[in-house]
C-alpha positions in Angstrom: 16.0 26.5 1.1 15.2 23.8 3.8 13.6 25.5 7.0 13.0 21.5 8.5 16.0 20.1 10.6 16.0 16.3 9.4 18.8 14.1 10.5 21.5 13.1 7.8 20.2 10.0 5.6 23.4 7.2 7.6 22.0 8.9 10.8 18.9 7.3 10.3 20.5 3.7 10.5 21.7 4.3 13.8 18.2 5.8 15.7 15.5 4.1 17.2 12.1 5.6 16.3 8.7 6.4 18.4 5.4 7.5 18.3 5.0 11.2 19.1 1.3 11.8 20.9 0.6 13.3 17.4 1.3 9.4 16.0 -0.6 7.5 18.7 -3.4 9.8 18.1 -3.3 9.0 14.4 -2.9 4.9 15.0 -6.1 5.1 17.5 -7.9 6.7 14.9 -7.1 4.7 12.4 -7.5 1.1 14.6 -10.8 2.6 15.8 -12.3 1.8 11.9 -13.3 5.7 11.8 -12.7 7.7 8.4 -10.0 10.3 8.4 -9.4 13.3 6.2 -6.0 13.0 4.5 -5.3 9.4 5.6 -1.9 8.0 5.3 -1.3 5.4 3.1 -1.2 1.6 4.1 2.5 1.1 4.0 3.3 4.4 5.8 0.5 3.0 8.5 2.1 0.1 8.9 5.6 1.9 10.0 4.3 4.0 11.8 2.4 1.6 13.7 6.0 -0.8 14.2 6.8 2.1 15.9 4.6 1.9 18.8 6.7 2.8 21.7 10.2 2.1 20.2 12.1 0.3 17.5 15.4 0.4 16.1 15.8 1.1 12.3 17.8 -2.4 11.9 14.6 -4.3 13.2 12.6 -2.3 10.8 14.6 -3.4 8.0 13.5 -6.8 8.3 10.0 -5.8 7.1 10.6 -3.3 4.9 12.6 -2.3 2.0 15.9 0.2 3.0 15.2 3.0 0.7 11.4 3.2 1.3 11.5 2.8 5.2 14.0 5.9 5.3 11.6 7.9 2.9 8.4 6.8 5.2 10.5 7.6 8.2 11.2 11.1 7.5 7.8 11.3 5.9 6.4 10.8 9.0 8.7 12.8 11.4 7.9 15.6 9.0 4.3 15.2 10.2 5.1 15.3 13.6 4.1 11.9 13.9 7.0 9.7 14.9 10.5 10.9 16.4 14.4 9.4 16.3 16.5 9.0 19.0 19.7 7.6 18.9 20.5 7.9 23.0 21.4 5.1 24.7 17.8 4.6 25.9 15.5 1.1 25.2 12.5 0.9 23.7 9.9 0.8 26.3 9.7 -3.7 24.8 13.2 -4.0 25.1 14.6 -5.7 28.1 15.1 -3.7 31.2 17.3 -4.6 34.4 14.5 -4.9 37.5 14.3 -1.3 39.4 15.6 -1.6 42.9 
C-alpha cells in the first residue's frame, strides 16, 4: 500500500519543479567538493541541480530523456529534495513585470 502522495505520472508534464531547503542543502554540499554519505548519482545531480529555483518539466525535457527525468523527478521529491507546482507562479529566472 502506498503511504507517499505523488502526483499522477501526465501531472508531472504540466509542473514546474524547485529545490526544497533540503535540495539546496544537498547541491551546496555537493558543489562544495566535500564527500557525502549516500551520494546521489550524477544524472539525478544534474536534475536536481536544473532545478535551482524553478523550471518547467518541458524545459527539462530538452536535456534529458522523458521516462528517466519523470523517474529522477519523483525520486527526488521522495527525498524531500525538490517539489512541483503547477500554480500559475514563475520561476524566480523567468521574466517578471517590474513591481510598482
Amino acid at each position: 500500500m502506498r503511504t507517499a502522495k505523488q502526483p499522477p505520472q501526465q501531472a508531472l508534464s504540466s509542473q514546474c519543479f524547485r529545490l526544497t531547503a533540503r535540495g539546496r542543502a544537498c547541491v551546496a554540499l555537493v558543489e562544495a567538493e566535500r564527500e557525502t554519505l549516500g551520494s546521489l548519482s550524477r544524472y539525478l545531480h544534474d536534475v536536481l541541480a536544473m532545478c535551482g529555483t524553478g523550471i518547467w518539466f518541458q524545459h527539462l525535457q530538452q536535456f534529458m530523456p522523458p521516462r528517466s527525468l519523470e523517474e529522477s523527478l519523483k525520486s527526488l521529491m521522495a527525498l524531500g529534495l525538490v517539489e512541483g507546482f503547477d500554480q500559475p507562479e514563475l520561476p524566480l529566472d523567468a521574466p517578471q513585470a517590474a513591481a510598482a
